[in-house]
Every structure is written in C-alpha cells, then in structure tokens.
C-alpha positions as CSV (number, residue, x, y, z in Angstrom):
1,X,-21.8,26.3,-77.1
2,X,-19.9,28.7,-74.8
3,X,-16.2,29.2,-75.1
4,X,-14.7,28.0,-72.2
5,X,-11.2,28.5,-70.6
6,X,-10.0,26.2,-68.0
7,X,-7.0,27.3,-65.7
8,X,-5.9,24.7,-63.0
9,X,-4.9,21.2,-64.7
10,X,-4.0,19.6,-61.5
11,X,-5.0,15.4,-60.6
12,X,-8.3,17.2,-60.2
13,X,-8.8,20.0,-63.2
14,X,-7.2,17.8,-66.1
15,X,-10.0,15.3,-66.0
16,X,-12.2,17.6,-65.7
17,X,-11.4,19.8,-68.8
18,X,-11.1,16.4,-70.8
19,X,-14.8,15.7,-70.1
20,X,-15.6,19.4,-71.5
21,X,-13.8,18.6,-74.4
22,X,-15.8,15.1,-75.0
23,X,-18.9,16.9,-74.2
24,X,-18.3,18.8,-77.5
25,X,-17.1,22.2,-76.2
26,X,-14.4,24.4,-77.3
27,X,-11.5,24.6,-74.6
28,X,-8.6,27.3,-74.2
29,X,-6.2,26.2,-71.1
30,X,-3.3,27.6,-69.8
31,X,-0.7,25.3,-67.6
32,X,2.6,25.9,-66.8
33,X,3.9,22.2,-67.8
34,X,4.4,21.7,-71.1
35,X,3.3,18.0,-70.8
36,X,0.1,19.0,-69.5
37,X,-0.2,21.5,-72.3
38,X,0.6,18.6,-74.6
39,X,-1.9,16.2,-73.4
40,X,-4.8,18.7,-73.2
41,X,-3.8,20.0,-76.9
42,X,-4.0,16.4,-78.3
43,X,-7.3,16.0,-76.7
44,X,-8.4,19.2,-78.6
45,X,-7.9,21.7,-76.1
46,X,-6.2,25.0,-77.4
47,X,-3.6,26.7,-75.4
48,X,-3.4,30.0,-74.2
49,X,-0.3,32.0,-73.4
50,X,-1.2,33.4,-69.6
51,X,-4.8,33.7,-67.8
52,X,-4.9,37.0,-69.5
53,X,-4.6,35.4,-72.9
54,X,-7.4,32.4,-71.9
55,X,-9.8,35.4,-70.6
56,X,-9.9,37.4,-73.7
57,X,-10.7,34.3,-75.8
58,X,-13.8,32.7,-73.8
59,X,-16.6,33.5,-72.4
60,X,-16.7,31.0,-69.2
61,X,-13.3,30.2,-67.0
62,X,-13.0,27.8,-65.0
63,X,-10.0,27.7,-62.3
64,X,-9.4,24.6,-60.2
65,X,-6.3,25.9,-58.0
66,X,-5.0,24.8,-55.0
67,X,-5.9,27.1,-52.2
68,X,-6.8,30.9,-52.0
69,X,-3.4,32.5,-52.7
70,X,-3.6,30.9,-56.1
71,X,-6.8,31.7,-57.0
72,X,-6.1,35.7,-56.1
73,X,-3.2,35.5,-58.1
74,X,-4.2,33.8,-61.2
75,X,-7.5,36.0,-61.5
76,X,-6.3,39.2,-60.1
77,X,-2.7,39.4,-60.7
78,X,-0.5,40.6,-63.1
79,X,-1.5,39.2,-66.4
80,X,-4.3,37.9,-64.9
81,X,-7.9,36.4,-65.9
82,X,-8.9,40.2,-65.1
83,X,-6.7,42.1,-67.3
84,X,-8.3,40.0,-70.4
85,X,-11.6,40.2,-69.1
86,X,-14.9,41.8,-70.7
87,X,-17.6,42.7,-68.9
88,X,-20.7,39.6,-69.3
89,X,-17.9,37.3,-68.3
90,X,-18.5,34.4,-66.0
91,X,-15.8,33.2,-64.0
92,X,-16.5,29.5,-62.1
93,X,-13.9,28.8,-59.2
94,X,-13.9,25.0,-58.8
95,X,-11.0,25.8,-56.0
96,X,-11.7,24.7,-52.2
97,X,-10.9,28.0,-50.6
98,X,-11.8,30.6,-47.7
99,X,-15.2,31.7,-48.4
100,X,-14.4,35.1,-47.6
101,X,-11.4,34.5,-50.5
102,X,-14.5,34.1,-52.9
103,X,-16.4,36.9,-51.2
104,X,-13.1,39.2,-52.0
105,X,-12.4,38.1,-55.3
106,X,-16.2,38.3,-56.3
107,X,-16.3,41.8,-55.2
108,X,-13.3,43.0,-57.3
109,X,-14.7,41.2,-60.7
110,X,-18.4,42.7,-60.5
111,X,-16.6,46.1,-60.6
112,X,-15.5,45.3,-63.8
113,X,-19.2,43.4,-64.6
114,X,-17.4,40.1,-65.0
115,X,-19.9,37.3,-62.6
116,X,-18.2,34.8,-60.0
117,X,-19.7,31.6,-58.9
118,X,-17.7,29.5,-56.1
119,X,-18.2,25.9,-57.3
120,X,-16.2,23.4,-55.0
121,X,-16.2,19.7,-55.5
122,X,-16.4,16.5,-53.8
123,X,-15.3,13.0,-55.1
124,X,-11.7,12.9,-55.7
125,X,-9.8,11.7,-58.7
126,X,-12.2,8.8,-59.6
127,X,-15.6,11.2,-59.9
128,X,-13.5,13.8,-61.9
129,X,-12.4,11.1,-64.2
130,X,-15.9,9.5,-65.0
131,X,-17.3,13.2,-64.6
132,X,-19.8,12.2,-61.3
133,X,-18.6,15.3,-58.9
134,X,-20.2,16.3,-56.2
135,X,-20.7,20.0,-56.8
136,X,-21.5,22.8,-54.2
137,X,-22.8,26.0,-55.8
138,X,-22.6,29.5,-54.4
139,X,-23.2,32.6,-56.4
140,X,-26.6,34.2,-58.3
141,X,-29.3,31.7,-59.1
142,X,-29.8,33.3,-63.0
143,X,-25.8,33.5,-63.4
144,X,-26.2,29.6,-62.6
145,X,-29.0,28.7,-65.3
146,X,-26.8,30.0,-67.6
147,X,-23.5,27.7,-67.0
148,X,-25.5,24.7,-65.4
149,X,-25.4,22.7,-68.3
150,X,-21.6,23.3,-68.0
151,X,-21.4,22.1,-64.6
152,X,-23.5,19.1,-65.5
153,X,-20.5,17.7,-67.9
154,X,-18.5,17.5,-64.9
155,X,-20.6,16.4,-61.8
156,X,-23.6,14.1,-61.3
157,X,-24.8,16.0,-58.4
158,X,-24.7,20.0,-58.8
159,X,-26.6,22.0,-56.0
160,X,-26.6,25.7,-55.8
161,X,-26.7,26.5,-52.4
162,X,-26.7,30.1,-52.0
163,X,-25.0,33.3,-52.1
164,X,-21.4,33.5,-53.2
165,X,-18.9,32.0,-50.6
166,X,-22.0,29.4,-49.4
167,X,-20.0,26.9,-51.5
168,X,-16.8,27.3,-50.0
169,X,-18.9,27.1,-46.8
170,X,-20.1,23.8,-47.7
171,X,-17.3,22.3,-49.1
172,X,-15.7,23.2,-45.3
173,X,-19.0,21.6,-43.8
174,X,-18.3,18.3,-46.3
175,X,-14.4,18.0,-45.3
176,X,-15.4,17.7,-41.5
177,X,-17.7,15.2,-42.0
178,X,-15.2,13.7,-44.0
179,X,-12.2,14.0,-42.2
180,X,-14.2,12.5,-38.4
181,X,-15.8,10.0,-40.5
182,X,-12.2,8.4,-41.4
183,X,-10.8,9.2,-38.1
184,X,-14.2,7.4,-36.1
185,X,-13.4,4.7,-38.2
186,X,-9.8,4.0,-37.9
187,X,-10.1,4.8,-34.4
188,X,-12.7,2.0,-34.7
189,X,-10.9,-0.7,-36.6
190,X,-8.1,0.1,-34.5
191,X,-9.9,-1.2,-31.0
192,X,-11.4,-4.0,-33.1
193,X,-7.8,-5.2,-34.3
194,X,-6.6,-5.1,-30.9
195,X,-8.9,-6.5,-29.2
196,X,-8.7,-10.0,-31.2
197,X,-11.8,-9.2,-33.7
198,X,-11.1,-9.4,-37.3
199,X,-11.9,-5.8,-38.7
200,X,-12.9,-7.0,-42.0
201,X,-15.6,-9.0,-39.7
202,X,-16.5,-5.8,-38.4
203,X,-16.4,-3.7,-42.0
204,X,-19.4,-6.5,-43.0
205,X,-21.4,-6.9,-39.5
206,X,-21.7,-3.0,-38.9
207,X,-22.0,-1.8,-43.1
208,X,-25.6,-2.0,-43.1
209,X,-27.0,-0.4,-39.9
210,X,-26.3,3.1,-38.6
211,X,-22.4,3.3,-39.1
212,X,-22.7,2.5,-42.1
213,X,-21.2,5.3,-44.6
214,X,-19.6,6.1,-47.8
215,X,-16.6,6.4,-46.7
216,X,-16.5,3.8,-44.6
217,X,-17.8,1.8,-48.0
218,X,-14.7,3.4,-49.8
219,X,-12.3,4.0,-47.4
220,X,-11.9,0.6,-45.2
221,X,-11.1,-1.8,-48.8
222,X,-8.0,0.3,-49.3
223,X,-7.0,0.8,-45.7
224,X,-7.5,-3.4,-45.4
225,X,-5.4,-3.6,-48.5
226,X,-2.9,-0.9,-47.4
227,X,-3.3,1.0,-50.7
228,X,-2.6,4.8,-49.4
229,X,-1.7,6.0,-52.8
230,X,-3.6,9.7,-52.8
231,X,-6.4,10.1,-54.4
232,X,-7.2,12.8,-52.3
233,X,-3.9,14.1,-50.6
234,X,-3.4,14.3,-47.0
235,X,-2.1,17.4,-47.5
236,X,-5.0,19.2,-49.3
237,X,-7.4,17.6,-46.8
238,X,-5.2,19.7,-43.9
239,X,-5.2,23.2,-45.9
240,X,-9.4,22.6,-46.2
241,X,-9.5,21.8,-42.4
242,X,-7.5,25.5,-41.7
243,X,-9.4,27.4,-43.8
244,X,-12.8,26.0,-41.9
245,X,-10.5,26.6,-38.6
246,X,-9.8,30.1,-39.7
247,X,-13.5,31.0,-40.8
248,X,-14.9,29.5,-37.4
249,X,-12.6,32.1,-35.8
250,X,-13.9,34.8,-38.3
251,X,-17.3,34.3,-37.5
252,X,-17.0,33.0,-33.8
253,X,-18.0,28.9,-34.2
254,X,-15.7,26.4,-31.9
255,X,-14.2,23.8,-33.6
256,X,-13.0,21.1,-31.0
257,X,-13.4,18.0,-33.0
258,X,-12.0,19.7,-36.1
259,X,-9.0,21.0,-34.1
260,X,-8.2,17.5,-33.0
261,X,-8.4,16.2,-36.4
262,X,-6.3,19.0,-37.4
263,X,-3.7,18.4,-34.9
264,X,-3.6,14.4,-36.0
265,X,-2.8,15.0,-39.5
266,X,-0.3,17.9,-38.5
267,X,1.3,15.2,-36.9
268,X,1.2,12.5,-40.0
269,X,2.3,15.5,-41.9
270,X,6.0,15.9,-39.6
271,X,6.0,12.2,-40.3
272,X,6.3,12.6,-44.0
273,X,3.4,11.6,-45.2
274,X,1.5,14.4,-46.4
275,X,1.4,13.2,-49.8
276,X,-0.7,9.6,-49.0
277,X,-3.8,9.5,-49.5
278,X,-5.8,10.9,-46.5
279,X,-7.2,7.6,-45.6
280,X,-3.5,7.4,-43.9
281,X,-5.4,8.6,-40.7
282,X,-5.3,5.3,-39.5
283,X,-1.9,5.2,-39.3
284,X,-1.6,7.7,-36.4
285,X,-4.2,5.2,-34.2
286,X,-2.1,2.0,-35.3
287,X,1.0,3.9,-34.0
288,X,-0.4,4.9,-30.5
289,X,-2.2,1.8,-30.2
290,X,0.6,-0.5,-31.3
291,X,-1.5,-2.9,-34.0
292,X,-1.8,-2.4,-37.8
293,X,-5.4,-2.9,-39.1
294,X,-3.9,-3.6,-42.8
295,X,-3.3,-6.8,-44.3
C-alpha cells in the first residue's frame, strides 16, 4: 500500500484520515494541535514535524484546508509539502477552493514532476465519519487510476470529472444548488407557518413529488427540531459561495440568485451566527416574516 500523508485534520480531514488508517494504510500527519496529533497517533497515525517533513516520507498527500490561501501556503510555502517533495509524487487537494487556486498550484508542482488532483467533497461531517463522501475529481485520468482506491476509503461516490480545477468547479456548481435548495425551502416553510399550515404537514404532503430533495429530506428534521449545531458551518458555506462569485466574474457568468444568497448569509453572519450550521438560513425568513418554523 502507498504511504500516505494527510495535512488538514479539521471536523472534516480527521475522520477522514481515521478511515485511511482502518483501511489498513500507513499514515504521516502533521497538525498544529497537539490533541489532534494525539488522537490521530493513538489511532496509528505517525506524526510529522512540518508539510515538508510529511512530503519526504509518503508518496500520496492529502490536504483538506480551509480555503485557497491555506492550501498555497501549506504546499508552496516555506517548509512546505514542496520543499520535501520528489518528483512521482501525487498530491490530492480535498480543499474547496478557487479553481484557478488549483490551476496555480498545479502548475507550480508539475515543474518539479510532483501530480495534483483537486478532489473536493460533499456530505458534511456525517459522510466523512462513515467514509460515504461525495467526491468530485479534477486532474489526469491515469494519475486517478492510480490513487482511486485511495479515494474509495473515503467516499462512496468518486467521479472524475475532468481536467484539473473541473472539481473545484463542481464543488462551486454543488454549493448553489445547495445553498437555493435550503433557502427555497425555508422561504417555503416560512409562508406555510404563517399562513396557519403545519410545515411538518407540508415536509410529508410535498416529500415525494417534485420538491422533493435531499436536503429538504435532511435539512427540514433539524430545522423542525431547531438543532443548528454545524455540521457544515455557515461560514464555510459563505467562503464556497465567493469563490463561485469571484470565478463567474473571472470567466464572465452572472450570478443573481447566488448573489442574493450570498447577501442573506452576509447578513446571518453580522448577526453572529456564522458558526451554526448552514441550515440557519431559515432564520433570516422567520425574522422578516415574523413566525418561527421550529418547534
């Protein structure tokens, strides 16, 4: 089996590196927390000293950061996954970044012969845990059959979908959909509540026909509970609508339904509740609307 190192142990990235090391493969991480360090090294992970340190003792990284900065400076900073790197390397960003970020960073490691795929996720804390990830691929189709079983530990669904950056680009395309689907059905509930109908009434009459969804299967139980506690943070959701604001502009795509998404959770955010769960969309309608769909 590969070496692999695994740089990002986050809600998201510790789960994830567990699985690896259940699935039987040798693990180097590097975190910054020594309880994190702790708990991975008593699951039988070994840990490195820097990036640098992980790179020169695998053959595979994986980095699950939070947005592009982090990605450029753990990779191709000072003491950096590229300082320790040897050419054959393959490097897997799990990250939900700027595609062009990828593009960038890709660029920089094939000069040194080290390969980049852009692997984004979907699924949140639950799927990372029970290793059922949605995975988007982007990168070289025969630099992918050689880490695929990898990627398999770790996601139930793994689909390469082009080039390098064409993950990022659909992990953008996913957190749309995701981010309208929650607002369409809070702004839903919302006129429901209000207008005398019981929303969980509504949650069962319209779960079967077109509206139906899966997040309005996950989502409205823990909205109707008033459970917000993150499992995917409002605030992550907000940096992954930018970065698709910010490439539309790049490549010269409107975004009005994004922008006004955007704009809502910019507003929940100034509220102080960027660290609830992302369902918390609802809360902006109940306010304007004056009528709480919980409980």
């Amino acid at each position: 089996m590969m070496k692999i190192g695994f740089i990002g142990l986050g809600v998201m990235g510790k789960p994830m590196a567990k699985n690896l090391l259940k699935a039987g493969y040798r693990v180097t991480i590097f975190a910054n927390r020594k309880e994190v360090q702790q708990e991975l090294a008593e699951a039988g992970a070994e840990v490195g000293s820097s990036a640098k340190d992980v790179a020169q003792k695998t053959e595979v990284i994986i980095t699950m950061l939070p947005n592009s900065p982090d990605v450029k400076q753990v990779i191709l900073g000072k003491d950096g996954v590229l300082e320790g790197a040897r050419e054959g390397m393959i490097i897997i960003d799990m990250s939900s970044i700027a595609p062009l970020a990828s593009q960038e960073i890709a660029k920089k490691l094939k000069e040194k012969g080290v390969e980049m795929l852009d692997a984004p996720v979907s699924g949140g804390e639950a799927k990372a845990i029970d290793g059922t990830l949605a995975i988007m691929l982007g990168g070289p189709e025969a630099v992918f059959e050689r880490v695929k079983d990898i990627l398999a530990v770790m996601g139930s669904s793994v689909v390469r979908v082009g080039e390098i950056g064409s993950g990022n680009v659909t992990k953008l395309a996913n957190q749309i959909i995701v981010a309208l689907n929650i607002a369409a059905m809070s702004e839903a509930m919302v006129l429901a509540t209000k207008a005398g109908v019981d929303p969980e009434n509504v949650f069962q009459a319209i779960g079967g026909g077109s509206a139906g969804s899966s997040v309005l299967d996950k989502k409205f139980p823990r909205i109707k509970a008033g459970d917000f506690k993150p499992g995917f943070r409002l605030e992550l959701h907000i940096k992954d609508l930018l970065n698709a604001l910010d490439t539309g502009d790049e490549i010269d795509v409107p975004l009005p339904l994004t922008n006004q998404i955007f704009e809502i959770m910019q507003t929940l955010k100034e509220e102080g509740k960027s660290k609830e769960d992302h369902t918390g969309i609802i809360k902006y309608y109940e306010k304007i609307a004056g009528v709480e769909v919980r409980g």
